[in-house]
C-alpha positions in Angstrom: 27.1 100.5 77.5 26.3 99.0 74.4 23.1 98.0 72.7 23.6 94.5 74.3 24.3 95.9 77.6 27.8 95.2 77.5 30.5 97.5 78.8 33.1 98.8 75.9 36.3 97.7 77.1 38.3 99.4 74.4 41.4 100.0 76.3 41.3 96.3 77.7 41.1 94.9 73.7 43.5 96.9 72.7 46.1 95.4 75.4 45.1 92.3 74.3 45.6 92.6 71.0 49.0 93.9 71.6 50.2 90.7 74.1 48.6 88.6 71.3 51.1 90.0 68.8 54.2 89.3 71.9 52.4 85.6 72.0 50.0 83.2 70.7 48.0 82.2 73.9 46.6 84.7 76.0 44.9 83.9 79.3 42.2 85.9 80.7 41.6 85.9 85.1 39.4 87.0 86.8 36.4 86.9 88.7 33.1 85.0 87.6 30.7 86.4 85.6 32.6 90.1 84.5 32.9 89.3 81.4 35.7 87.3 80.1 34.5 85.6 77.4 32.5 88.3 76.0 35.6 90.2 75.9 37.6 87.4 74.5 34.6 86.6 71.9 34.5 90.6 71.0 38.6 90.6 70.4 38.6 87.3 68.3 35.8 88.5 65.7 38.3 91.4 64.5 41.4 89.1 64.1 41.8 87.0 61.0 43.4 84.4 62.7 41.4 81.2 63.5 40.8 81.2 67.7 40.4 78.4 69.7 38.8 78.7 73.5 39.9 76.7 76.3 37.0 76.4 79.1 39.3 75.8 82.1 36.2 76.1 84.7 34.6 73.2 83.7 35.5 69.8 84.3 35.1 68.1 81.6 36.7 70.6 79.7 39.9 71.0 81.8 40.5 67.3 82.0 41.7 66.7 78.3 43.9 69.8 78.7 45.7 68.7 81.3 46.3 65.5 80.4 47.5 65.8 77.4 48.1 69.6 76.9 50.6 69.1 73.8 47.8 67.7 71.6 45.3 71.0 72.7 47.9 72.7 72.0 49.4 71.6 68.7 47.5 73.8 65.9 
C-alpha cells in the first residue's frame, strides 16, 4: 500500500493504458467501493491528453448521457 492507503495497481494501469491507445473510451466495472475511480484518476494524471469522467451511478449524471449521448460524447 501506498502513503494514502491505496493499493498499487500497476499491472491494472498499464492494461489500461494500452486499451486506451486501441480506443478513446475505456469503461471501468466493477464492484462498489474497490476503487475505480482512484484508479482511473491515478492513470489520467500521467496522460497528456485532457480526460473527461462519466458518473454512470448517479442519476442525475446518467440521465444527460443517455439522452443525448452524441453531445457527451462529441469532444
Amino acid at each position: 500500500m501506498d502513503m494514502q492507503g491505496s493499493i498499487p495497481r500497476l499491472r491494472l494501469q498499464e492494461e489500461i493504458k494500452v486499451k486506451l491507445k486501441e480506443s478513446p473510451v475505456v469503461a471501468l466495472l466493477g464492484a462498489r467501493q474497490v476503487g475505480k475511480t482512484t484508479l482511473a484518476r491515478k492513470i489520467s494524471e500521467s496522460l497528456e491528453e485532457e480526460v473527461t469522467f462519466f458518473d454512470l451511478e448517479s442519476p442525475s449524471g446518467r440521465a444527460p448521457l443517455i439522452e443525448t449521448p452524441e453531445l457527451a460524447l462529441r469532444s
